[in-house]
C-alpha positions as CSV (number, residue, x, y, z in Angstrom):
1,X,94.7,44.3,116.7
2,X,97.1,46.3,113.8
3,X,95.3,49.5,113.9
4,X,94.1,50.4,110.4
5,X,95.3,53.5,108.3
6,X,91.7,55.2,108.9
7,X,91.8,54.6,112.3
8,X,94.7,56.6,113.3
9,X,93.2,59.3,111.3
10,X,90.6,59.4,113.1
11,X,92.4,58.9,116.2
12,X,94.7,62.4,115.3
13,X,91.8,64.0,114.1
14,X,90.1,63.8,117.2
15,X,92.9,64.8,119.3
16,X,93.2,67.8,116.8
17,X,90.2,68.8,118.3
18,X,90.9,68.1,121.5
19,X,94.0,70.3,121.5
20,X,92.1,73.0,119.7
21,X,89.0,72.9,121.8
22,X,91.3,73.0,125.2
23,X,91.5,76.0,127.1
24,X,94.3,77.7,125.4
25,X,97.4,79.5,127.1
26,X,96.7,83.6,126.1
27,X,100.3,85.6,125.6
28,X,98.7,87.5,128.9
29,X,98.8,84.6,131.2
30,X,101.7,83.9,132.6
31,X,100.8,80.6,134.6
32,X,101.9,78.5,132.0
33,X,105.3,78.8,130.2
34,X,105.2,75.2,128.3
35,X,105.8,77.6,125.1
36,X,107.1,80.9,124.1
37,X,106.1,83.8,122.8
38,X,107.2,86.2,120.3
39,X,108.7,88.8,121.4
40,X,110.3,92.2,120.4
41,X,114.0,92.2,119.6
42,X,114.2,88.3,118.1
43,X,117.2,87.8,115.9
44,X,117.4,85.8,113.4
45,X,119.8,83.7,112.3
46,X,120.2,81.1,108.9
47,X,120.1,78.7,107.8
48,X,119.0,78.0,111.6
49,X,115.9,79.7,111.6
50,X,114.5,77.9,108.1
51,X,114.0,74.8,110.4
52,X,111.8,74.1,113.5
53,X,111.4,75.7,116.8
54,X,109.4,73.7,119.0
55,X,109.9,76.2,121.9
56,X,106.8,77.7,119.6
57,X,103.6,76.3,119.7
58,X,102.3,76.8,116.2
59,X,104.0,77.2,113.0
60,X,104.3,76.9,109.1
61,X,105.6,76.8,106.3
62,X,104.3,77.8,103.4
63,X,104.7,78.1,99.6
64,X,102.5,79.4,96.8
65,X,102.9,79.9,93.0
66,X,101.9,80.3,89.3
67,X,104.0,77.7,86.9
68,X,103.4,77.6,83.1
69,X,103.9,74.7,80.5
70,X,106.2,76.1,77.1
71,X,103.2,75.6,75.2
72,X,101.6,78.1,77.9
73,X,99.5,75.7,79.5
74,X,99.1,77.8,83.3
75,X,98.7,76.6,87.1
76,X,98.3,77.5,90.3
77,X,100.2,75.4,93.1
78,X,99.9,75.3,97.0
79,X,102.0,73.5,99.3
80,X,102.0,73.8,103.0
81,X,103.4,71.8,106.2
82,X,101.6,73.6,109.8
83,X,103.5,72.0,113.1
84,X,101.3,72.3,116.3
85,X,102.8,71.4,119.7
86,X,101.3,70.0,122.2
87,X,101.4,71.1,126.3
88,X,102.8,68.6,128.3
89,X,99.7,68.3,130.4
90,X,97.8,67.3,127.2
91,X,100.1,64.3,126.6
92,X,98.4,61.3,128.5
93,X,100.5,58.5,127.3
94,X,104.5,57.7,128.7
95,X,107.3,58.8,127.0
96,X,107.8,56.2,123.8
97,X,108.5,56.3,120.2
98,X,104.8,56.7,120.2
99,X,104.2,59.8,122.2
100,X,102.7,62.9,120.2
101,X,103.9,65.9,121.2
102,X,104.0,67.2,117.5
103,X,101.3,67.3,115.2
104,X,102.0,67.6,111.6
105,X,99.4,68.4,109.1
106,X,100.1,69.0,105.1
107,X,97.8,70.5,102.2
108,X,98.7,70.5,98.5
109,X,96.5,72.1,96.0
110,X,96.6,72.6,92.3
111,X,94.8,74.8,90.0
112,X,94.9,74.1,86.4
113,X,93.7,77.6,84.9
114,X,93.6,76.2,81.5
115,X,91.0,73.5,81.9
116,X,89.6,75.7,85.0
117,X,89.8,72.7,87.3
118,X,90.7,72.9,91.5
119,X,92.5,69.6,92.7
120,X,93.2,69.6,96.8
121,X,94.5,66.7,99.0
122,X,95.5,67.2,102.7
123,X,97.1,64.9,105.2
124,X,98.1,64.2,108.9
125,X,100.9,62.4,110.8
126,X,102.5,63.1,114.6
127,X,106.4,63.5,114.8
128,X,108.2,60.7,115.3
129,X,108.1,57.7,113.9
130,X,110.0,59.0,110.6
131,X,106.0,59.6,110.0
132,X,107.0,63.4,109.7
133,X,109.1,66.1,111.4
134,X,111.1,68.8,110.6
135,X,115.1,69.4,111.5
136,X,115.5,72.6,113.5
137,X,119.3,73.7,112.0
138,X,118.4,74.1,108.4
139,X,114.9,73.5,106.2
140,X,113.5,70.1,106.2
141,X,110.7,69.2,106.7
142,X,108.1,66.5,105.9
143,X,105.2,64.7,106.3
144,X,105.2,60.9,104.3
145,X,106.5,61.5,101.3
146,X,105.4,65.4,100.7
147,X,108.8,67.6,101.6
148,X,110.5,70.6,101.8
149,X,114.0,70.8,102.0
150,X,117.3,72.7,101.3
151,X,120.9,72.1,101.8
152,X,122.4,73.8,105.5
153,X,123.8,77.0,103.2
154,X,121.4,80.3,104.3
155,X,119.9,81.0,100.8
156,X,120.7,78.1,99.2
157,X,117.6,76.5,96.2
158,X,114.7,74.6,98.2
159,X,113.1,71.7,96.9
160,X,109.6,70.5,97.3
161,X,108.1,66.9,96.8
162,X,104.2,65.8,97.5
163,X,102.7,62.7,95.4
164,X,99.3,62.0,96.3
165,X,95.8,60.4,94.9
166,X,96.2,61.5,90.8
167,X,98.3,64.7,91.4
168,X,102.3,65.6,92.2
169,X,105.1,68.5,92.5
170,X,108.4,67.9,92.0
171,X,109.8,71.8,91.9
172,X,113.6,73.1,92.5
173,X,112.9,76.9,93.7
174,X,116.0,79.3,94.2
175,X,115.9,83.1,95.5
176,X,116.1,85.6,93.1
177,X,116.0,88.6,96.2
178,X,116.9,88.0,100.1
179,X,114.5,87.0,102.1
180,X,112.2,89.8,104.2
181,X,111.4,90.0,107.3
182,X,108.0,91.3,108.0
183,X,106.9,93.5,111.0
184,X,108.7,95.7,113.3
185,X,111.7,94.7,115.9
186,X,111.9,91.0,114.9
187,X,107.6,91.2,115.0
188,X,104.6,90.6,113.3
189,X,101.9,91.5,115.2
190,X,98.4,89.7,115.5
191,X,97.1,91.4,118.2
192,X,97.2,94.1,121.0
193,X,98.1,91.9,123.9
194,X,101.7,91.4,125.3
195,X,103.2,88.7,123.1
196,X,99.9,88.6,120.6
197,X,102.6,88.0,117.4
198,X,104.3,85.8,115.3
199,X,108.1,85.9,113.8
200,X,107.6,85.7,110.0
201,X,110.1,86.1,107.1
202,X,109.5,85.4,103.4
203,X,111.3,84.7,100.3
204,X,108.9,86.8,97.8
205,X,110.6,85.5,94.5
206,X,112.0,82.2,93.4
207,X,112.5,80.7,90.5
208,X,110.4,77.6,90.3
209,X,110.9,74.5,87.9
210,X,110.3,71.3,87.6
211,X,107.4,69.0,87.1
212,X,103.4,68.6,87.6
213,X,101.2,65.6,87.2
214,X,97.7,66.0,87.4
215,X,96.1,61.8,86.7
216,X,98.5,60.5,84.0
217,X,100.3,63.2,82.2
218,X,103.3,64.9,83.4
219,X,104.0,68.3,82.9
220,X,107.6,70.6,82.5
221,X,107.0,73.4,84.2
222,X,108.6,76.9,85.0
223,X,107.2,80.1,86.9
224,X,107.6,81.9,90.1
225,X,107.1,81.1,93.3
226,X,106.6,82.9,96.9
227,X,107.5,81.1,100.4
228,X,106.4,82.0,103.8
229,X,107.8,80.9,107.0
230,X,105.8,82.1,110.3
231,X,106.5,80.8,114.0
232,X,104.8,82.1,117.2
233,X,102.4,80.5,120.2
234,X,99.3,83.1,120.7
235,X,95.9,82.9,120.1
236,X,93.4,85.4,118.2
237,X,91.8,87.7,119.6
238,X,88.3,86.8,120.9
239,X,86.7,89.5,118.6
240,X,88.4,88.0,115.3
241,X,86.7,85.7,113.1
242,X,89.5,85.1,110.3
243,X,92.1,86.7,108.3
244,X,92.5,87.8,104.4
245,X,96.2,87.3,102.8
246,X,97.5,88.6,99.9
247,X,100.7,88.2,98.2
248,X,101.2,90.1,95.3
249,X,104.2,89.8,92.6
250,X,104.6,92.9,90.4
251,X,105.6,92.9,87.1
252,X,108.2,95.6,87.9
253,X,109.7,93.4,90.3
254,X,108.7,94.2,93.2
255,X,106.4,92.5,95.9
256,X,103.5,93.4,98.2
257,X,102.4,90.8,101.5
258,X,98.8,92.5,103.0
259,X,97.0,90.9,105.8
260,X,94.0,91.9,107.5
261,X,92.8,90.7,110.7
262,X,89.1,90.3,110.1
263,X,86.7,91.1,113.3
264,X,83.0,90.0,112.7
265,X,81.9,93.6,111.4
266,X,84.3,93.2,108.5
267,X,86.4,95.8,109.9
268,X,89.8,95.5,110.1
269,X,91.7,95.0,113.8
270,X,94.5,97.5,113.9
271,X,97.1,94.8,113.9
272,X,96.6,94.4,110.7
273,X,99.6,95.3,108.3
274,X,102.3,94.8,104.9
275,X,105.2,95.0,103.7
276,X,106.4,96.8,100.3
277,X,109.7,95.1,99.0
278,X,111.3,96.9,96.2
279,X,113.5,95.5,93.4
280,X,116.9,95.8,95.0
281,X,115.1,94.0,98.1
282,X,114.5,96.6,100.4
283,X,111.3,96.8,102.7
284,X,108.8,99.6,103.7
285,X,106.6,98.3,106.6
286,X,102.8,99.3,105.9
287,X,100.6,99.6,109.1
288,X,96.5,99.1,108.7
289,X,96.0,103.0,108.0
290,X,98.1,102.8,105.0
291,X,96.1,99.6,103.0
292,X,92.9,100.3,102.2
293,X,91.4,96.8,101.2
294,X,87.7,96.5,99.2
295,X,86.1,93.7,98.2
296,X,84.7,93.9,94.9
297,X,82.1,90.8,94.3
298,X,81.5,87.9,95.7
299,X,81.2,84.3,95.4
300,X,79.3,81.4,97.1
301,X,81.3,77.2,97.2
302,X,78.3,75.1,95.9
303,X,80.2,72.9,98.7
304,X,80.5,74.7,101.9
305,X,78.0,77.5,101.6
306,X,80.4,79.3,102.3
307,X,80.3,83.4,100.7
308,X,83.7,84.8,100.4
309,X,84.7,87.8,98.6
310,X,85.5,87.1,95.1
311,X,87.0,90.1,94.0
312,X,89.3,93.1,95.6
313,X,90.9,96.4,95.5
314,X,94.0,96.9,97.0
315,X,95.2,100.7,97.2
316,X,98.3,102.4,99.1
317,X,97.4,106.0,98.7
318,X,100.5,107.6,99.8
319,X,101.9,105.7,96.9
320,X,98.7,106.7,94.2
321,X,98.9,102.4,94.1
322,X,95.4,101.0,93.2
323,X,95.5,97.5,92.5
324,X,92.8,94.9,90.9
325,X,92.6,90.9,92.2
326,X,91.3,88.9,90.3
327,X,90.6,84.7,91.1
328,X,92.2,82.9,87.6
329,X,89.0,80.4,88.7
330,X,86.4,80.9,91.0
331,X,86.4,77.6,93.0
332,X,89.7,77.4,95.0
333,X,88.4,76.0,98.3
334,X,90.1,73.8,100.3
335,X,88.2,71.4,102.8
336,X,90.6,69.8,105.0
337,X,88.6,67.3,106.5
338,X,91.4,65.1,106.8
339,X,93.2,67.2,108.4
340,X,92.9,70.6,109.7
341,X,89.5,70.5,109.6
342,X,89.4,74.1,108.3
343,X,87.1,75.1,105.2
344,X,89.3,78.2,103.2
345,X,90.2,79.8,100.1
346,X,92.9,80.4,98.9
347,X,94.0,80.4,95.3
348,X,96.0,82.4,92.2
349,X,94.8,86.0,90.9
350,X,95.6,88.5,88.3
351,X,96.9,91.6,89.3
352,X,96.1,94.8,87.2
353,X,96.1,98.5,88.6
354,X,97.6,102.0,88.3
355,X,100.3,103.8,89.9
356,X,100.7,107.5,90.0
357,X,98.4,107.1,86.3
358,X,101.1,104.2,84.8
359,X,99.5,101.0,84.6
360,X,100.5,98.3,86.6
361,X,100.4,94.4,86.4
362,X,101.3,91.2,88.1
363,X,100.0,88.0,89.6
364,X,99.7,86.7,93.3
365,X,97.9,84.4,95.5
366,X,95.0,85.1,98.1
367,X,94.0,83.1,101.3
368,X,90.6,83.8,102.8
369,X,89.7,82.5,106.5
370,X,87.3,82.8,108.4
371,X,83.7,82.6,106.2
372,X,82.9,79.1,106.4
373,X,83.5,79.1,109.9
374,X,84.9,81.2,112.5
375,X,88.8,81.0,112.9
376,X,89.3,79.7,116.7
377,X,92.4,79.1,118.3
378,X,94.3,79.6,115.0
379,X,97.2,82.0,115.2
């Protein structure tokens, strides 16, 4: 018997679970070294590092923006490829075309601010196959017929492609700054532990155009875009339930990236950190004393239950920087059921504060993890 397109998705989707609910490899035990960690003192190199590295268990890549019609008709986009390996002693089938040893998942969302509607789609595939994969020189990767893709020069424009169910992209997106790397010696730290960390670089503003179809109509669209690219093969904490992510895009052209690690309490773990790139592309790393991070309302998905913050503040004292988040529409949840399996938010705010007394402004994107259910095994 052919097997059917819903039954392979059910067959990945259960052995998502199955490598999620495994007993994972912690960056403390050394038993195991089917992957490697992140560690201290990684250099990077491009275009090289824009591809894959399956020495890695987990990784991403991930782009977010706000796009605008001429006649100012304003959207929100998502689109993101995760790659999770698999240990060799989870593979129970001999070597073949078949064999999964990748997993490829894929989630596209749009927001159309103007008629305050939230349109997700997600998707799943193993490598191999042509089904999806991603080259390891330069960026390329895919999943059907959603990609990601530049030519082999370091900083040369991306382009992205996903068509799917009553909605599309088709954007070019070029670097207007150099990419950033985040952290500290080659680092981004997630945890205390030995190896608890993830390399991560960004490109915090590209020129986007191009096009966006929500059911029939088309739309010519320009705006700005932010990409993140994050590689690494620990687990959370046991004491972490999520993770809040902010990228900010300032008016004055420069950029702030925040995360907090999110322990049950709603404290922060001291992992936690940000980066402050300025307009001639230069970084200041921000550790979790300098980010103070209050949520300012909140709001409960008719779907999920779920309660996330709905609101925040976002201050850097030592730079008199207070800034206000606010969702462009309150229902940007993503359920994933067909392929992550993780219930999140994550959607486009408005950015208004004060600096030293001078008013500030901007726009940015928020991902919130963690309230519908508990994080697990997600680095």
């Amino acid at each position: 018997m052919i097997p059917t397109k819903t039954t392979v998705t059910r067959l990945l989707l259960a052995l998502v679970w199955l490598v999620s609910a495994s007993p994972s490899v912690t960056a403390t035990d050394n038993s195991d070294t089917s992957f490697r960690f992140a560690q201290e003192g990684y250099r990077y190199e491009f275009p090289r590092d824009h591809g894959a590295h399956e020495a890695f268990r987990t990784e991403w890549w991930y782009y977010t923006g706000h796009l605008e019609t001429a006649e100012g008709r304003r959207f929100g986009y998502e689109l993101t490829f995760f790659r999770r390996g698999i240990r060799p002693d989870q593979i129970h089938t001999k070597p073949s075309r078949w064999s999964v040893d990748q997993l490829y998942l894929a989630h596209v969302a749009i927001t159309d601010v103007s008629k305050e509607q939230f349109h997700f789609r997600d998707r799943i595939s193993r490598g191999g196959l042509g089904k999806a994969g991603a080259d390891s020189g330069h960026l390329r990767v895919w999943l059907d017929q959603w990609r990601a893709e530049s030519s082999e020069k370091p900083d040369d424009q991306q382009t992205l492609d996903a068509r799917a169910d009553g909605m599309a992209l088709s954007l070019t997106l070029s670097p207007l700054k150099p990419l950033v790397i985040h952290g500290e010696q080659g680092i981004s730290k997630k945890g205390a532990a030995a190896g608890q960390a993830s390399h991560y670089y960004s490109f915090t503003r590209l020129k986007t155009a191009g096009t966006l179809t929500l059911g029939t109509q088309t739309y010519t669209v320009t705006g700005t875009s932010w990409m993140d690219h994050e590689f690494g093969s620990a687990d959370l904490s046991a004491d972490l339930v999520g993770w809040d992510w902010f990228s900010i895009q300032l008016a004055d052209n420069r950029e702030l990236m925040v995360y907090r690690l999110r322990r049950a309490d709603g404290s922060s773990d001291p992992a936690s950190s940000g980066t402050l790139v300025f307009p001639d592309g230069h970084t200041q790393h921000l550790s979790a004393s300098d980010i103070q991070l209050t949520p300012l309302d909140t709001w409960t998905s008719p779907a999920s239950k779920a309660t996330y913050p709905h609101r925040w503040q976002v201050a850097i004292p030592s730079l008199d920087l207070s800034l206000k988040l606010t969702p462009l529409l309150a229902d940007q949840e993503l359920r994933t059921s067909r392929s992550t399996q993780v219930t999140y938010w994550e959607g486009a705010v408005s950015v208004e504060g004060t600096e030293k007394g001078q008013a500030v402004i901007g726009q940015g994107y928020v991902e919130l993890t963690g309230y519908a259910e508990r994080i697990d095994k997600k680095m």
